[in-house]
SEDOMI-563797 format. One record per residue (C-alpha): residue number from 1; residue in one letter; x, y, z. Coordinates in steps of 0.2 Angstrom, whole numbers, m for minus. Last residue first. Layout:
BEGIN
+-----+----+-------+-------+-------+
:   i : aa :  east : north :    up :
+-----+----+-------+-------+-------+
: NUM :  a :     X :     Y :     Z :
...
+-----+----+-------+-------+-------+
END
This chain:
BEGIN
+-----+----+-------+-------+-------+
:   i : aa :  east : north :    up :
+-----+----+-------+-------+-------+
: 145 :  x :   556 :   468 :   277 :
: 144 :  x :   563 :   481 :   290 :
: 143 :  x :   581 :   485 :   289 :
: 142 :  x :   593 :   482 :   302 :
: 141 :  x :   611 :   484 :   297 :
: 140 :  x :   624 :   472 :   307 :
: 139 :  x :   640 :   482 :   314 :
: 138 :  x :   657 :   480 :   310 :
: 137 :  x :   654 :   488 :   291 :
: 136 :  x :   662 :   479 :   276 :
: 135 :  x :   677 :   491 :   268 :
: 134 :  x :   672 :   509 :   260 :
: 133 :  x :   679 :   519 :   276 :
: 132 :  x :   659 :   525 :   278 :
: 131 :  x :   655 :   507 :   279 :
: 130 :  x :   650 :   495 :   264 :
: 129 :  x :   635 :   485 :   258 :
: 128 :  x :   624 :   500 :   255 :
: 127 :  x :   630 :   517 :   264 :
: 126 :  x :   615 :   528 :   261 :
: 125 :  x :   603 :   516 :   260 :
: 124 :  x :   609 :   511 :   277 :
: 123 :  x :   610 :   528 :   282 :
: 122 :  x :   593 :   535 :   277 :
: 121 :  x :   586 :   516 :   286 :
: 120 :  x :   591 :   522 :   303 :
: 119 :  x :   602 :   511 :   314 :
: 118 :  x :   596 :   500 :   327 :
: 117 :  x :   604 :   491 :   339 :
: 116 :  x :   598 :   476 :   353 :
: 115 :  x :   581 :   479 :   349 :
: 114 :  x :   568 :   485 :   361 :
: 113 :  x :   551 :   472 :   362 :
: 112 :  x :   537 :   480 :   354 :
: 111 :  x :   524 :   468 :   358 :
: 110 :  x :   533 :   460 :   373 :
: 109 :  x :   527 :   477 :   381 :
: 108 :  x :   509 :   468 :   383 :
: 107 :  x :   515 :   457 :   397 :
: 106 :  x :   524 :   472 :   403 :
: 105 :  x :   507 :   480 :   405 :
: 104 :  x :   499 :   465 :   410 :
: 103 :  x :   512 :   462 :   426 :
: 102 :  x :   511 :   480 :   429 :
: 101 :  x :   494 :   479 :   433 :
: 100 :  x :   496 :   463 :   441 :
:  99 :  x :   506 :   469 :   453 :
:  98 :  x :   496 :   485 :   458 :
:  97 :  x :   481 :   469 :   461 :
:  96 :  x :   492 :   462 :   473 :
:  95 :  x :   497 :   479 :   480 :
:  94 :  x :   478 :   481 :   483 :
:  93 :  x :   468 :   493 :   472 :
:  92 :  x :   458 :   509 :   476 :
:  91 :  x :   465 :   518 :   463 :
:  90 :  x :   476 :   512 :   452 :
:  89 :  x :   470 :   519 :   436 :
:  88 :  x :   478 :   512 :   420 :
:  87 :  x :   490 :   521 :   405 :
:  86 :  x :   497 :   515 :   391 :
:  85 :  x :   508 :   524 :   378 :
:  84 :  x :   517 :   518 :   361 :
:  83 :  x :   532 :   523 :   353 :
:  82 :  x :   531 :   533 :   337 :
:  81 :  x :   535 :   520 :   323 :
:  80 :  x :   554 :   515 :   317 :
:  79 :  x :   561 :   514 :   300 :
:  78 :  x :   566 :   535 :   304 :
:  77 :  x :   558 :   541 :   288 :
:  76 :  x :   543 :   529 :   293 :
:  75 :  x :   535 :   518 :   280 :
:  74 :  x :   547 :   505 :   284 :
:  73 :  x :   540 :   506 :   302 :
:  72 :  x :   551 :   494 :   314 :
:  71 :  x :   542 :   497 :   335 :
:  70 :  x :   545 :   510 :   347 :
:  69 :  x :   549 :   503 :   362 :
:  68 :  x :   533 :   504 :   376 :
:  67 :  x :   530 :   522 :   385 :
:  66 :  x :   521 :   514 :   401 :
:  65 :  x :   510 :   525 :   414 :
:  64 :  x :   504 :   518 :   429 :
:  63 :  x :   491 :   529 :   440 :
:  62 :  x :   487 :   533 :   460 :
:  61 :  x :   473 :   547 :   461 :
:  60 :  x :   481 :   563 :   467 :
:  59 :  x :   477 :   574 :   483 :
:  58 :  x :   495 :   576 :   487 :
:  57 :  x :   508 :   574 :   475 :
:  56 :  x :   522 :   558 :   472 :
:  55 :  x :   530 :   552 :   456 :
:  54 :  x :   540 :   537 :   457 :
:  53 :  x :   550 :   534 :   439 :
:  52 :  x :   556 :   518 :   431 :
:  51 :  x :   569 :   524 :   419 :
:  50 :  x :   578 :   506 :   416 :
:  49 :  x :   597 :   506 :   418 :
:  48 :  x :   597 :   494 :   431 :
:  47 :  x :   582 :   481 :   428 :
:  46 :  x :   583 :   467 :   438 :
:  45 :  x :   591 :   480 :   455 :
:  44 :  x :   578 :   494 :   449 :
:  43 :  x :   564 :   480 :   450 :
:  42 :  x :   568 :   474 :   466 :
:  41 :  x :   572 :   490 :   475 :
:  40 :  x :   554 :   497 :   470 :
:  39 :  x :   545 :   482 :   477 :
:  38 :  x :   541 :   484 :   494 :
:  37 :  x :   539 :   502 :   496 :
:  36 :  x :   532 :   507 :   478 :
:  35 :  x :   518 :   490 :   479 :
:  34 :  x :   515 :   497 :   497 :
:  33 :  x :   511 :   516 :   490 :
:  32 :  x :   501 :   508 :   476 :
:  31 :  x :   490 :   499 :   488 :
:  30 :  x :   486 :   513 :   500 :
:  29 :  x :   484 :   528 :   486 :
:  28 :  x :   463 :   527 :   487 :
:  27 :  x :   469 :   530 :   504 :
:  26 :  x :   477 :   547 :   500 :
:  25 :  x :   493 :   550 :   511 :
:  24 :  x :   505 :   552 :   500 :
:  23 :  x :   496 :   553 :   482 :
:  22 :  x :   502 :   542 :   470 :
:  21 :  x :   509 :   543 :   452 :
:  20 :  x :   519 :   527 :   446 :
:  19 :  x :   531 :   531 :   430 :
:  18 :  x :   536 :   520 :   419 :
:  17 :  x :   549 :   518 :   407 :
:  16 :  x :   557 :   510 :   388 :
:  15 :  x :   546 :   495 :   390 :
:  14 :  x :   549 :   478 :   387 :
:  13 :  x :   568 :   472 :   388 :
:  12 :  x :   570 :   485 :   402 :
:  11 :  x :   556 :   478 :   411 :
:  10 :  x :   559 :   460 :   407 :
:   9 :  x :   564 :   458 :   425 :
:   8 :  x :   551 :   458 :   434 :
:   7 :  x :   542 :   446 :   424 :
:   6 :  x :   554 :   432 :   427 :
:   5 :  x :   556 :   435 :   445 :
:   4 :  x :   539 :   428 :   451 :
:   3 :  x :   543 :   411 :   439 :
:   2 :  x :   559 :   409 :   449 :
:   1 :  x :   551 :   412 :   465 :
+-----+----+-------+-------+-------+
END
């Protein structure tokens, strides 16, 4: 059980949302609609402030979509990259195999993992060693290598 709730609840630590799209009555939907109704209250419970979205529409094939954490870019304005996309087909699968979908794609969030605080490169070149009141700042500057 321990090992099963490990995963779960790397979510927010992994991803910055998903959204499941099924169909309500569609069978090719079957397995995706179980993985939502028996599994949906778990992860929003491991993962409270996560955006994990349940989108519903008749005649629609059942798909997960990721947006990952956008990653430290020096070459970016920002200092960070344009956050990354997956998406798979669901369709026809089993809630076990729904499962391990989203268990590779969070697999693969630990990739662009979200950082605890970020503040834009322009602003700490900007104010250098020292906070805008000229004394060592309260926060921790980070800055690609």
């Amino acid at each position: 059980l321990q090992h099963r709730m490990a995963w779960r609840s790397q979510l927010t630590k992994n991803m910055a949302q998903l959204t499941i799209r099924c169909c309500n009555t569609g069978s090719t939907s079957a397995g995706t609609r179980a993985f939502v109704l028996n599994n949906f209250h778990e992860f929003t419970d491991l993962n409270p402030s996560f955006k994990f979205m349940i989108r519903e529409a008749d005649a629609i094939e059942p798909s997960i979509e990721v947006m990952y954490h956008a990653v430290e870019d020096a070459s970016m304005v920002s200092g960070r990259s344009q956050p990354k996309h997956a998406e798979r087909s669901l369709s026809g699968m089993s809630e076990e195999e729904v499962t391990a979908a989203l268990k590779a794609l969070v697999d693969a969030g630990a990739a662009s993992p979200q950082l605890e605080s970020f503040v834009p490169i322009p602003i700490v070149d900007a104010l250098g060693v020292t906070g805008i009141d000229g004394k060592e700042p309260n926060v921790a500057w980070l800055k690609p290598k």
